[in-house]
C-alpha positions as a printed NumPy array, in Angstrom:
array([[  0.   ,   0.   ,   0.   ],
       [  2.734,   2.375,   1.001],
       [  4.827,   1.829,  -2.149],
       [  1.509,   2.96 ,  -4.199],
       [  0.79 ,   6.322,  -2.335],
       [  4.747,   7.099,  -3.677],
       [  4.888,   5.808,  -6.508],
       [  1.756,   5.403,  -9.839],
       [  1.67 ,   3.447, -12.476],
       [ -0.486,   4.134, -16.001],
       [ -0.681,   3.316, -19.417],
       [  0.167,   6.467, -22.068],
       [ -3.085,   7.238, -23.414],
       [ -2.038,   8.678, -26.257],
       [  1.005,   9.382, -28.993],
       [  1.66 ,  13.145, -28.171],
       [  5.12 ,  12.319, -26.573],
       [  6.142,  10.083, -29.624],
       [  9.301,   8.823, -30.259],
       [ 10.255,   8.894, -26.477],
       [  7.001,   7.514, -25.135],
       [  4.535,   5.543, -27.495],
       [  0.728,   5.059, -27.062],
       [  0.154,   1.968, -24.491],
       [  3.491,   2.308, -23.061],
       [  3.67 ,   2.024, -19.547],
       [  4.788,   4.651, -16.89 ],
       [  6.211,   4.903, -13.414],
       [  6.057,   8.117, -11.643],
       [  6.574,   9.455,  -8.736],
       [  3.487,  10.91 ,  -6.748],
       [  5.116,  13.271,  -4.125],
       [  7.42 ,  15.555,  -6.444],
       [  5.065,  19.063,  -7.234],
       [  7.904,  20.808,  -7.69 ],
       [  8.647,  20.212, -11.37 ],
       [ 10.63 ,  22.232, -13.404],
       [ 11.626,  22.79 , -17.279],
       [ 12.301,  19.806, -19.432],
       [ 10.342,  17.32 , -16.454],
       [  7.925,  14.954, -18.197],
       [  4.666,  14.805, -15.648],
       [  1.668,  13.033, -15.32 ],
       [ -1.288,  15.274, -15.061],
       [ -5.319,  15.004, -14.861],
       [ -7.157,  18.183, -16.364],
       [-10.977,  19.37 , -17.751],
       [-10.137,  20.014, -21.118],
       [-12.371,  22.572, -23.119],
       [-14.398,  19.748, -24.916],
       [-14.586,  17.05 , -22.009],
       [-17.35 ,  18.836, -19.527],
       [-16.618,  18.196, -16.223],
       [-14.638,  14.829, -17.399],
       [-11.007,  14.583, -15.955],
       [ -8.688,  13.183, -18.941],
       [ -4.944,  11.839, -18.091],
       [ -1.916,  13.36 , -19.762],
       [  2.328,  12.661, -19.926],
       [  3.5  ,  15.95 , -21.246],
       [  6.308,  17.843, -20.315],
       [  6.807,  20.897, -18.737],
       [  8.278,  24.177, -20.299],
       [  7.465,  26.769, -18.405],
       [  7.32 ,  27.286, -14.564],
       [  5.356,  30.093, -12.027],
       [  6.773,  33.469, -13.317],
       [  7.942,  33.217, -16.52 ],
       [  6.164,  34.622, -19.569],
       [  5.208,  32.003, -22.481],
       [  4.708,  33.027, -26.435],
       [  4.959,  31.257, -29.57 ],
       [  5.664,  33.66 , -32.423],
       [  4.132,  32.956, -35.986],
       [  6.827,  31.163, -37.571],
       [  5.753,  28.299, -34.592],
       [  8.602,  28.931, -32.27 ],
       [  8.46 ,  28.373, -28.423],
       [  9.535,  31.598, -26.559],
       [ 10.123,  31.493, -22.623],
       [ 10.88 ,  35.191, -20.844],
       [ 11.838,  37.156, -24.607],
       [ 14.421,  34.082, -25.556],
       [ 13.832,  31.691, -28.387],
       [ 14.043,  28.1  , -27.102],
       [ 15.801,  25.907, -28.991],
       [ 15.379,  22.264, -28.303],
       [ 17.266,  19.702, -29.793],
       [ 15.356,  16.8  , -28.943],
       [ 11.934,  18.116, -30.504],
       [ 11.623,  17.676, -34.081],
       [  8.784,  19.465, -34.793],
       [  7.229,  23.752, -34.846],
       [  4.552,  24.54 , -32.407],
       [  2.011,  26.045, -33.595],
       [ -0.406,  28.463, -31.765],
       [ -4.123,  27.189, -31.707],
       [ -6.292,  29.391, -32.504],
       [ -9.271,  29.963, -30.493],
       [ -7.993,  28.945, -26.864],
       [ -4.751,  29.696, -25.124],
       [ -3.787,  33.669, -25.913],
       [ -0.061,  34.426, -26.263],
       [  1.671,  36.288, -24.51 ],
       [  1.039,  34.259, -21.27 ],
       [  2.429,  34.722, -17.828],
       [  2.33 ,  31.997, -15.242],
       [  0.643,  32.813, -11.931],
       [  1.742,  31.205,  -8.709],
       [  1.673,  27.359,  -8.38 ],
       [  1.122,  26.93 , -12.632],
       [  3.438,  25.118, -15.395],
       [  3.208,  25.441, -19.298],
       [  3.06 ,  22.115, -20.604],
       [  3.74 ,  20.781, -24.073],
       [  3.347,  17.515, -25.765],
       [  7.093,  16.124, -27.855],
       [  4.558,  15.97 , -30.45 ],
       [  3.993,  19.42 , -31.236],
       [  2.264,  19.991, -34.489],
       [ -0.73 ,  17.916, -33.377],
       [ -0.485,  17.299, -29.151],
       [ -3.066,  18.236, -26.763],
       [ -1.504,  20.508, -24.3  ],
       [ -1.281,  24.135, -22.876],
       [ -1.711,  25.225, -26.35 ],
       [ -5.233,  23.855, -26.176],
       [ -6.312,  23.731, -22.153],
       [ -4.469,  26.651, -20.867],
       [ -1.543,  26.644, -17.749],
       [ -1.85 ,  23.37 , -15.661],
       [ -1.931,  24.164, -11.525],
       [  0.619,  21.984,  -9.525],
       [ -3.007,  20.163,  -7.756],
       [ -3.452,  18.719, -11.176],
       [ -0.15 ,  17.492, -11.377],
       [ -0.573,  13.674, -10.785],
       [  3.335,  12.938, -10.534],
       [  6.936,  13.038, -12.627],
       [  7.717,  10.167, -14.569],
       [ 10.649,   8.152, -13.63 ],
       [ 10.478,   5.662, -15.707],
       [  9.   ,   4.   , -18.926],
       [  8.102,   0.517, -19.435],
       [  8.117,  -0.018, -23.561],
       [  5.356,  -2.284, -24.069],
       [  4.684,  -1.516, -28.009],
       [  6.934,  -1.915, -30.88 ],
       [  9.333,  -4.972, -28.75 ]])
């Protein structure tokens, strides 16, 4: 019982963190670390604008912490604080969607600006807005490949 109030296990629900983490895979994380910061993959439960009042279950990872200011410019570049962030490991532009989250964004206390690896397509901050650190479910330690062996 203990080792389950410290530690969660899911399934991915989805391929917005593709190539790192596929759909089905499953994850380990750790329940008691709230304090995430940039680049930290996390397990969160949010209302998104189409589910009602249904909590849905996301692995995205976090960009942006309390403070800083989040934009994405038209050319679909992520911009943190007035600096263009380049990431190596992401292979793909992030577009704005229009219609939800507006840009320029500032983080209020306790919030995080998540995005999905999969950017062009993911459903993330882009979509549901900042994520609170009581929706954060826990930071992944660990993923068990259970597709594509």
């Amino acid at each position: 019982i203990l080792f389950f109030k410290l530690i969660g296990l899911t399934h991915m629900p989805s391929g917005d963190m593709y190539p790192r983490i596929d759909s089905g895979d499953l994850i380990l994380f750790y329940r008691l670390d709230k304090d995430v910061k940039s680049q930290d993959v996390v397990v969160i439960e949010k209302t998104t604008p189409d589910s009602g009042n249904e909590k849905e279950l996301f692995v995205l990872r976090v960009v942006a912490v309390e403070g800083d200011t989040v934009d994405i410019n038209a050319g679909g570049r992520l911009i943190i604080n007035g600096n263009t962030v380049i990431e190596s490991n992401i292979f793909y532009s992030t577009p704005a969607y229009e219609g939800y989250t507006q840009f320029p964004l500032t983080l209020g206390e306790d919030e995080c600006f998540v995005l999905a690896d999969q950017r062009e397509n993911g459903t993330d901050s882009r979509y549901f807005g900042a994520v609170k650190k009581d929706e954060i479910q826990g930071t992944v330690i660990n993923v068990l490949r259970r597709t594509n062996i």
